[in-house]
N, C-alpha and C positions, 0 to 999 in steps of 0.2 A: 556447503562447507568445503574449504579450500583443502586438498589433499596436507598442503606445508603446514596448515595450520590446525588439522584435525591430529596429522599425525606427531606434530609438536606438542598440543597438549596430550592426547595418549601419554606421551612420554613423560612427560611433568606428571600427571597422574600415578604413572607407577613409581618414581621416583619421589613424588609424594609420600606413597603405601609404605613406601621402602624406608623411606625417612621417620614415617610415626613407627612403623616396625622397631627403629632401632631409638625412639624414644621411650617406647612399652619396654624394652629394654633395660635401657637405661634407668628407668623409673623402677623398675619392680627390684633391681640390684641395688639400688641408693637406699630403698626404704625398707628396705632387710636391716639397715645401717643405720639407721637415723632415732634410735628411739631417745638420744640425750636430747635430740628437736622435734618432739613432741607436734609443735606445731610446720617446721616445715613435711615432717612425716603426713601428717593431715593433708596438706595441701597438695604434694605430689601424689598422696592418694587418691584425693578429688581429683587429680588432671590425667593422672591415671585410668580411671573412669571416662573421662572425655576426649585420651586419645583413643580407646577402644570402639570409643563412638564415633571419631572421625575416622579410623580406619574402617567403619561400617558405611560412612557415608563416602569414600573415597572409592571403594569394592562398587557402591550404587552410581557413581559416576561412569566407574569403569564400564558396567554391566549396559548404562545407558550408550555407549560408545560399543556394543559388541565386542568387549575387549575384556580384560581380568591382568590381575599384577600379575609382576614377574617375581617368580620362586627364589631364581640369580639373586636379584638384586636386594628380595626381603631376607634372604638368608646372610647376603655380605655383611647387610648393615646390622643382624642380629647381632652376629661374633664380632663386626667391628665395636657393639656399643658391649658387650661384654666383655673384652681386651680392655677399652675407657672405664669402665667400671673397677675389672683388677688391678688396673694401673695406677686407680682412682686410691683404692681398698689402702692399698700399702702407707699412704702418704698421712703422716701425722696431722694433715690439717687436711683430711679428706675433704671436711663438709665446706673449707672454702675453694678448693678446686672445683667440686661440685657446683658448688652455687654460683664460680664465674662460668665453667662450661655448659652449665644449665641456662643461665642468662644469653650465650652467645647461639646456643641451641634454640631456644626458642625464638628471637631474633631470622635464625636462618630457616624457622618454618613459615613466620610471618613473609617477609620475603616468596618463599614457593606457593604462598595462599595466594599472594597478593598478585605473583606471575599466572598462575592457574585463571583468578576470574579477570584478571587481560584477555586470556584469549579465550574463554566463553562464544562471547558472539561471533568470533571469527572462526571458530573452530563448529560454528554452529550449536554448540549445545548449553545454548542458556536455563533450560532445564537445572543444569549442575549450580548454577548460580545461588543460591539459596541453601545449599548443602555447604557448600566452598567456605559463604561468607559466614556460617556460623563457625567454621572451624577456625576459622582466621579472628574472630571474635574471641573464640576460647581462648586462643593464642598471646594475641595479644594482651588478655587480662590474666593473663600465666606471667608472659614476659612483665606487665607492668607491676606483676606481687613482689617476682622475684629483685627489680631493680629496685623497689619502696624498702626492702629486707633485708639489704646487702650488707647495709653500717648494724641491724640489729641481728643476722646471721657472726660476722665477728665477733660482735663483741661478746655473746654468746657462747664463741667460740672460745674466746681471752677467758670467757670467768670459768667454762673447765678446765685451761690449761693452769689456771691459779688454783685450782680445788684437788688438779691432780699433784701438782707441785709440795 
């Protein structure tokens, strides 16, 4: 294992941790919120549940590297995704700010899965490869709910603003 490359992915790895930190986040502040969407509440439930689990299997990559997240960086991203959340809160059409920045969110974790098992074998530890790619699987079939749901999140949204009206 290449020092440039072991200690690259380290850094993707905590940066990883640090990222689902602040989608546990993000997700448990949204679904306090969501009971008029029934079913997007559902589903951020369920992904809820499987970022818990990839921050389990991110801690096992780490642990496989002699290494563990950084405190810093999972507490930045806690407060930064609860600042998104209240700033989220205020906005009359929460659930569609939520649902483009949930969309652009999980996108930018597809992305870090997809950097992460690049450098696997250069980093030497293809061990994590199997871990990696289920999270980037869950990911991506989050991101692919979320963009199928975006015209039936709206519209959704139009028939309470008619019901409230």
């Amino acid at each position: 294992m290449t020092n440039a490359a072991r200690d690259t992915f380290v850094v993707g790895l905590r940066n990883a941790h640090a990222m689902e930190v602040q989608a546990r986040e993000l997700m448990e502040r949204q679904s306090e919120r969501l009971d008029e969407y029934p079913e997007v509440k559902a589903k951020v439930a369920a992904h809820l549940q499987e970022t818990n689990e990839q921050l389990n299997r991110l801690e096992r990559c780490l642990q496989a590297c002699g290494e563990s997240s950084s405190s810093l960086k999972d507490t930045t991203q806690s407060v930064m995704a609860n600042m998104q959340a209240m700033a989220h809160s205020v906005a009359g059409d929460e659930i569609l700010k939520n649902t483009f920045a949930n969309n652009a969110f999980e996108n930018f974790e597809i992305a870090a899965y997809k950097s992460l098992l690049a450098l696997c074998g250069a980093a030497g530890v293809t061990e994590a490869k199997d871990l990696l790619q289920t999270s980037l699987q869950e990911e991506q079939r989050m991101a692919a709910w979320i963009d199928s749901n975006v015209e039936k999140v709206t519209m959704e949204y139009l028939a309470h603003q008619r019901q409230a009206a």
